[in-house]
N, C-alpha and C positions, 0 to 999 in steps of 0.2 A: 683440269682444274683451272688450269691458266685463263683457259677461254672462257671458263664460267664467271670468274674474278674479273673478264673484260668486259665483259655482257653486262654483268653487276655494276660495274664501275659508270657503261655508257647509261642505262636507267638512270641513276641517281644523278649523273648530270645533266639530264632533260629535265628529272626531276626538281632539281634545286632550281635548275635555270626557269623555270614558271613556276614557282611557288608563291612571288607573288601576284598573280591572278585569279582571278574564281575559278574555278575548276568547269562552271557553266558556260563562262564566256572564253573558256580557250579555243583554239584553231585544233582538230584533233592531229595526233602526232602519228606519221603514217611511215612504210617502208614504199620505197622505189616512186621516187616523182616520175611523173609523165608529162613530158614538156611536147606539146604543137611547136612551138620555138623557144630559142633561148636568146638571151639579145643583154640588154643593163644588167649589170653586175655592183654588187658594193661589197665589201666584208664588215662585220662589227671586230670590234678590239677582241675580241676574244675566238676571232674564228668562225664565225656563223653568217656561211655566205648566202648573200640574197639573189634572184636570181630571177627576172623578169621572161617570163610569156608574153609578147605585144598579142600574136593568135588568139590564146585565149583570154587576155587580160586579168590574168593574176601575178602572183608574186610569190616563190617558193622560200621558205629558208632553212636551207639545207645544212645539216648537220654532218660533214665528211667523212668525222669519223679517221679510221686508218689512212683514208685515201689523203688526208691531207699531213701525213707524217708519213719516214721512213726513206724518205731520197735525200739527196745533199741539198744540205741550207744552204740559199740561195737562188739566185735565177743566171744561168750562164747564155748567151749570145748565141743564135742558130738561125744561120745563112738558109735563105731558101728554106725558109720556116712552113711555108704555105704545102709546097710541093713533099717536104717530109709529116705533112701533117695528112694529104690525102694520100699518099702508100702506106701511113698507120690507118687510114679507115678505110683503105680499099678502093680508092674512086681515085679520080683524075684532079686534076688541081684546080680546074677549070668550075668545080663541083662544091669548091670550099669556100665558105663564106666563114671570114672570125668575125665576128659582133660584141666581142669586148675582152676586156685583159686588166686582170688586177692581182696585186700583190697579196698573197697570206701576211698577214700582223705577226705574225709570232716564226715561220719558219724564211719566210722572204722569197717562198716558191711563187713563181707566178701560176695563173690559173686563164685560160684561153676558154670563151665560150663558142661554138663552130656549129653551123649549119654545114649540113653534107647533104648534097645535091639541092632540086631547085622544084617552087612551087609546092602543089600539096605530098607530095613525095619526100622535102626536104625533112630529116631528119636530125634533132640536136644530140650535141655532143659536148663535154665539158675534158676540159684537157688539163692537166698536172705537168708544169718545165722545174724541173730542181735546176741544182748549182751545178751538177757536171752535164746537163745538156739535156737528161733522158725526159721523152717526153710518156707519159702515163696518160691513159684513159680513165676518167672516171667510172664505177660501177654506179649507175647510179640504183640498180636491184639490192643494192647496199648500202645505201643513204638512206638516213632517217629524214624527214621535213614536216615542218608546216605550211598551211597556205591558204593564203587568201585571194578571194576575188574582185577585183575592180567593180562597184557598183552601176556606177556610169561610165562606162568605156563605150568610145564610137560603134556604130555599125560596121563588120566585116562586108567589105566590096572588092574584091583582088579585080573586079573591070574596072574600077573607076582608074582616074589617070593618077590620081595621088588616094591611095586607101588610107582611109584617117587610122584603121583598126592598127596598123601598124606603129603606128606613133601614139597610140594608149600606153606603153613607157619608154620614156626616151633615157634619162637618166636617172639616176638612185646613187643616195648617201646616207651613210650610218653617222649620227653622229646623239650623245647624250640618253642613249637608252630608247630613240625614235631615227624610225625610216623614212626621210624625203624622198618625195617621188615626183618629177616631173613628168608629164606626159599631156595628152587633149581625154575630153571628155565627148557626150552627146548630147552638151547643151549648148544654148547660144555664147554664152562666153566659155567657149569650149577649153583656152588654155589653162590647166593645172597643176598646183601644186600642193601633193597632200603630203602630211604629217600623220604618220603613222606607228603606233605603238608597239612594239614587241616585247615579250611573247605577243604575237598576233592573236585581237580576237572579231573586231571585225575593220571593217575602212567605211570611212563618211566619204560623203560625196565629193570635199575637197575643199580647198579654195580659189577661185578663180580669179586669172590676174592680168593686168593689163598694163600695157609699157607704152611713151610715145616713144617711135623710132624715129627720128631725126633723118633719117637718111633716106627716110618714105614720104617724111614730112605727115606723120597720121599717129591715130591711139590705135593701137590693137589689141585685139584680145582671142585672135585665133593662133595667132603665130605659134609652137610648142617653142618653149625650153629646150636645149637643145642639148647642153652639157649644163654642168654648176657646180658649185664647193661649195663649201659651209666654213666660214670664213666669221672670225669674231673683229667688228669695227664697234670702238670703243667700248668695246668690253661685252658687244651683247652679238648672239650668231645670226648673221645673215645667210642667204646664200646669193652667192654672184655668179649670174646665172652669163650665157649667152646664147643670141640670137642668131637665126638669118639675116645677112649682109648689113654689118655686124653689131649690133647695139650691144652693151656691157652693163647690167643692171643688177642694183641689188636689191632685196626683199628681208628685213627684219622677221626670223621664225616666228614671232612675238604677233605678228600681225595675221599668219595660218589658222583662220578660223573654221570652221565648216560654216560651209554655205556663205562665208563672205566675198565678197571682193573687194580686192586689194590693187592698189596701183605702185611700182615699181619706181625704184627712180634709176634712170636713166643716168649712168657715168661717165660712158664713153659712147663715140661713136668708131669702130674701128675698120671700118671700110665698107662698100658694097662688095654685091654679088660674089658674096664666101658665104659659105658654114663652116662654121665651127665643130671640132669632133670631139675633143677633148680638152680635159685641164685638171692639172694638179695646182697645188700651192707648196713652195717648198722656202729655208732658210738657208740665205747666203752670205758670207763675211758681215753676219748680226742683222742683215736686211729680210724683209719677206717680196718675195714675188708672185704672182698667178703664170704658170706655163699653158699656154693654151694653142695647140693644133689647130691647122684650118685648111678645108679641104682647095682655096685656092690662094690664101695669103701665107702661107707657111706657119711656123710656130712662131707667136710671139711669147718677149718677156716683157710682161705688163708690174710695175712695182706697185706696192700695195700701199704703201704708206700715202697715196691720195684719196683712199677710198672713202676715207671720212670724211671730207674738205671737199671732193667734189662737188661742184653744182647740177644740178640735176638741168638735163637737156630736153628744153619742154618748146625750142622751135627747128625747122626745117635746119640740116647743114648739107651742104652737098658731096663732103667725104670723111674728114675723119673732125672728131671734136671731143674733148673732154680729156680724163687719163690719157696719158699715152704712152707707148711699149717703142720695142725695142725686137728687128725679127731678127733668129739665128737661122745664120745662112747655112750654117753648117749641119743643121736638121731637116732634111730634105723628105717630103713624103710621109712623113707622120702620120699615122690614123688612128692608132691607138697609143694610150701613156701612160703610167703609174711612180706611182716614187716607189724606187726600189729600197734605198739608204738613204743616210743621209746625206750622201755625194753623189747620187746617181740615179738618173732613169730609165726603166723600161720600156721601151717603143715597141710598136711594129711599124716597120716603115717599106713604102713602096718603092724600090727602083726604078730608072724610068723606061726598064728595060718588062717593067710590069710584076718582078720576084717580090715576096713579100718576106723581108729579114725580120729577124728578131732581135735585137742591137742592145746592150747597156751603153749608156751617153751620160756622160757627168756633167750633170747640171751646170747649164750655163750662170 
């Protein structure tokens, strides 16, 4: 009876959760996604994690179900997170790839998305860390999802030297009842950014956007987005996006049209030859910040209250220009981040002895 009362219970809230959609233009509602890769991750306020294929350039959004209740609230700290992450899936460590990490809204578990082994053999995996350490595999023959397909996503080419198919999504945010999606397309202004509706029922081509980088001295419009947030400057949501070596720009939602383009303004310049991997926004003694990871300038703390007043950076500078941050020394090797609470964040971070921990850091 119990079960039947759970079963019951899980319908009617797929159900309620599309009810308002046509019933024509929904995404159909399926068991067990099959992921080619798992890679950008976001959650909605309500649990409904989204869940990016680059492979095949769609977008799952997976309904967890059980799998996301029933461990300790929380995320607790685990040394050599990589090496116990490949003895839970049977391979070596050398085999694990995590490609992203984000918080549950509601129970505070972190959620790991992992490639297991390499090339067309690699296999994804979605992982569950509660509060007392234990790490869980997802089922995913037990998730419900929907899902959508990228209309324009590059050509798959694993010869070329940089395969665009991979960078078809780079990053993804929930926020207002629609899904941002950063990633490249297969068109000449290949960089995107699309606004997409949930329940899912299909995706437009996008909007294509272009930034001057100051530190290129040029416009582009191939570059991907590379991380972003969705961040309200004076009163209306932007996202603030960053770049390769390293431009800080933002984009008013308001302007995500299909088939437009859009040009960025440019806030910061915050150094060359880095990427950017991540970033949250979080509140500190009444202030707001952007934290943002980088794979050679370390984390900075970027304060937000210039983000209105900026000047937009529309000629050549040779290093840093516009906003400026503040790096924590004491964050070393960042690659992934999330806000955990309200005093703390989730990392994975590299030692430089090559281990990949899994650390809570209260926010600088």
């Amino acid at each position: 009876m119990r079960s039947m009362l759970l079963k019951s219970a899980l319908v009617l809230t797929v159900l309620v959760s599309w009810s308002g959609v046509p019933a024509a233009e929904r995404a159909a509602v399926a068991t067990g996604p099959t992921f080619k890769s798992i890679g950008p991750m976001a959650f909605s306020p309500d649990g409904v994690l989204f869940a990016g294929d680059t492979q095949s350039a769609a977008i799952f959004a997976l309904d967890l179900g059980k799998a996301a209740t029933g461990g300790a609230a929380g995320t607790k700290a685990i040394a050599a997170f990589d090496q116990k992450v490949a003895a839970l899936l049977g391979t070596d460590v050398r085999e694990i790839t995590v490609t992203d990490l984000v918080v549950h809204p509601k129970t505070r578990n972190a959620f790991a998305s992992v490639m297991r082994g390499q090339g067309n053999n690699a296999k994804a995996a979605l992982l569950r860390i509660d509060g007392a350490g234990k790490i869980d595999v997802v089922a995913f023959d037990q998730v419900q999802y929907t899902k959508v397909d990228l209309p324009n996503a590059p050509a798959a080419n694993p010869e070329a030297r940089q395969n665009a198919r991979t960078q078809s999504i780079t990053d993804m945010a929930f926020v207002d009842g629609r899904l941002y999606v950063a990633g490249l397309s297969n068109e000449e202004f290949s960089s995107k950014l699309r606004s997409v509706s949930y329940p899912f029922s299909t995706v437009d081509n996008g909007t294509s956007v272009e930034i001057f980088h100051g530190n290129h001295g040029q416009f582009e419009t191939r570059s991907p987005v590379y991380t972003f947030v969705p961040y309200k400057v004076k009163g209306e949501t932007n996202l603030i996006a960053g770049y390769l070596c390293t431009p800080l720009v933002k984009f008013p939602v308001s302007g995500l049209k299909p088939g437009a383009k859009v040009m960025g303004t440019t806030i910061a310049e915050l150094g060359n030859r880095n990427r950017p991997l991540d970033m949250i926004v979080y509140k500190k003694d009444g202030k707001e910040f952007l934290l943002m990871s980088n794979n050679s300038r370390g984390v900075m703390k970027i304060p937000t209250e210039g983000f209105a007043t900026a000047d937009g950076i529309t000629k050549p500078v040779s290093d840093k220009a516009g906003v400026s941050y503040e790096t924590i020394t004491a964050m070393k090797g960042v690659e992934q981040l999330d806000l955990l609470d309200a005093g703390n964040s989730i990392v994975l971070a590299r030692t430089d002895a090559g281990v990949l921990n899994l650390d809570v850091v209260a926010l600088p």
